[in-house]
C-alpha positions as CSV (number, residue, x, y, z in Angstrom):
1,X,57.7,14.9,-87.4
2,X,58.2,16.7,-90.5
3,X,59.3,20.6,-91.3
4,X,56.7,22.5,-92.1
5,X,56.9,24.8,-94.9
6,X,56.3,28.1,-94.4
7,X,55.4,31.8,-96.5
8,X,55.2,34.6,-94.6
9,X,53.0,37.1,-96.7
10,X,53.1,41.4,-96.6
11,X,55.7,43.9,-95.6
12,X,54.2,44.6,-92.3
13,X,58.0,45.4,-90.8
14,X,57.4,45.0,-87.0
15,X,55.0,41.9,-86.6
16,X,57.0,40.2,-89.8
17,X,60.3,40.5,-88.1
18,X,58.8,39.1,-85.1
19,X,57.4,36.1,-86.3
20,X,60.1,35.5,-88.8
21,X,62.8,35.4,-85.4
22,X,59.9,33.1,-83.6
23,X,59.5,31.2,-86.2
24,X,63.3,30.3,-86.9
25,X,63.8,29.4,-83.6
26,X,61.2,26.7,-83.6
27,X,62.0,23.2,-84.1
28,X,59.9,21.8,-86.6
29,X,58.9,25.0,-88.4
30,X,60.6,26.6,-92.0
31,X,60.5,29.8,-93.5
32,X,61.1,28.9,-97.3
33,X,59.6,32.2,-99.1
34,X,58.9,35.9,-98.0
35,X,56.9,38.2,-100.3
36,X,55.4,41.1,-99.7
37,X,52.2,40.9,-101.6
38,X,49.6,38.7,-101.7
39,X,49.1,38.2,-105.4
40,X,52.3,36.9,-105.7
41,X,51.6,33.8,-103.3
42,X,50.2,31.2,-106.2
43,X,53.4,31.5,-107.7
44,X,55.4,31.0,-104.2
45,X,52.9,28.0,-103.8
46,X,53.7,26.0,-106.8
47,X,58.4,26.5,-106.5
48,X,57.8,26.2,-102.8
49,X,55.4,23.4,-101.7
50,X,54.8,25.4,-98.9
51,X,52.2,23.7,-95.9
52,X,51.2,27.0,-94.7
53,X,51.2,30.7,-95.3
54,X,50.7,33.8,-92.6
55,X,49.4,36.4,-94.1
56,X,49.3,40.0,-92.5
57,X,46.3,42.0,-92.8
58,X,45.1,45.3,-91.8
59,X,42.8,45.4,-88.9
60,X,39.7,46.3,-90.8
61,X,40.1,43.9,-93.5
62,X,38.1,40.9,-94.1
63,X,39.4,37.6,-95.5
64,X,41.4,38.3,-99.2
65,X,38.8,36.6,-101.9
66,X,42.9,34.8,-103.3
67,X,42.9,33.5,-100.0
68,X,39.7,31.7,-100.6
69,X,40.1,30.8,-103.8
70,X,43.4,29.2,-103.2
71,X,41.9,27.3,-100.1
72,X,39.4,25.7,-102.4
73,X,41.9,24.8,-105.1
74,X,44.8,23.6,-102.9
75,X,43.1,21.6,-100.5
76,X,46.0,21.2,-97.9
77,X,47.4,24.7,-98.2
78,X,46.8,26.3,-94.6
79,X,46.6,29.8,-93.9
80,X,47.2,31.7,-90.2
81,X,45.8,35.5,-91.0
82,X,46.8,37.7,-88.5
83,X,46.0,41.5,-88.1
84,X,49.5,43.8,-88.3
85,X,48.6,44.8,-84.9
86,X,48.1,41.5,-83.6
87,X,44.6,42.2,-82.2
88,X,43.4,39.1,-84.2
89,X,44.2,35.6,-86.1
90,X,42.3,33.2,-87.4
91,X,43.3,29.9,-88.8
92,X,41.9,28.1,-92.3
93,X,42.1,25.3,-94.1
94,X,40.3,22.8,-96.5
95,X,40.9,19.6,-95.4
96,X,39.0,16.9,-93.2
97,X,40.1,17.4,-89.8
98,X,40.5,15.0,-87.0
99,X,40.7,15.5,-83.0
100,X,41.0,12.8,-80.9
101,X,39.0,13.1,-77.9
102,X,39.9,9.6,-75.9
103,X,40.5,11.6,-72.6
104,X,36.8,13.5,-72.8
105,X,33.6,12.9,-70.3
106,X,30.4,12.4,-71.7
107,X,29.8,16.3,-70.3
108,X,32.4,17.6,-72.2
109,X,31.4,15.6,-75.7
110,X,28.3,17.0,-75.4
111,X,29.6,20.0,-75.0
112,X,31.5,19.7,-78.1
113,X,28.2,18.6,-80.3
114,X,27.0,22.0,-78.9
115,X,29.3,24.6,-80.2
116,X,29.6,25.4,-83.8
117,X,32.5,24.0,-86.0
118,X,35.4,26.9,-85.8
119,X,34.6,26.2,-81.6
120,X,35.5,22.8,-82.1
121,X,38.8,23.1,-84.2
122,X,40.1,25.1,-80.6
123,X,38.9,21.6,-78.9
């Protein structure tokens, strides 16, 4: 299985610590960049090759429009945003995404065509 690559994004001292000691103790898992704003991700991106970047964000804030926009240029970047306090995360991607479902009953793949699509990626 290869590394993956990881940027961990804002100065949020307390959660950043805590993931960047979780995170070097995983197997499989590399931090390669910390920066401390968000604007200066693109050019972490392109000296980094990084697969994925958690970025800290206030609890009230919604989902930074450079997040979005690199999403839909960089098609396999990955982002986990995670609120400071930890009271939320949500995971996004662009890229077609595949879950094998051999070991599912016809109950619970109807189930699945009945949720909506961020349901299914927690399948």
């Amino acid at each position: 299985m290869a590394t993956q690559r990881i940027i961990l994004v804002n100065n949020a001292r307390l959660m950043h610590e805590m993931l960047k000691r979780v995170i070097d103790k995983s197997p499989g898992l590399e931090i390669v960049s910390e920066v401390d704003e968000l604007i200066e991700l693109p050019d972490t991106l392109r000296s980094t090759e990084a697969d994925w970047a958690i970025v800290l964000l206030d609890p009230d804030e919604g989902i930074p429009e450079l997040v979005e926009q690199i999403i839909s240029e960089q098609t396999s970047m990955r982002f986990l945003l995670m609120g400071v306090d930890g009271s939320h995360a949500r995971m996004m991607w662009n890229e077609p995404h595949e879950v094998p479902l051999d070991e599912k009953n016809l109950l619970e793949l109807l189930a699945i065509l009945r949720t909506n699509q961020q349901e299914r990626m927690r399948v």
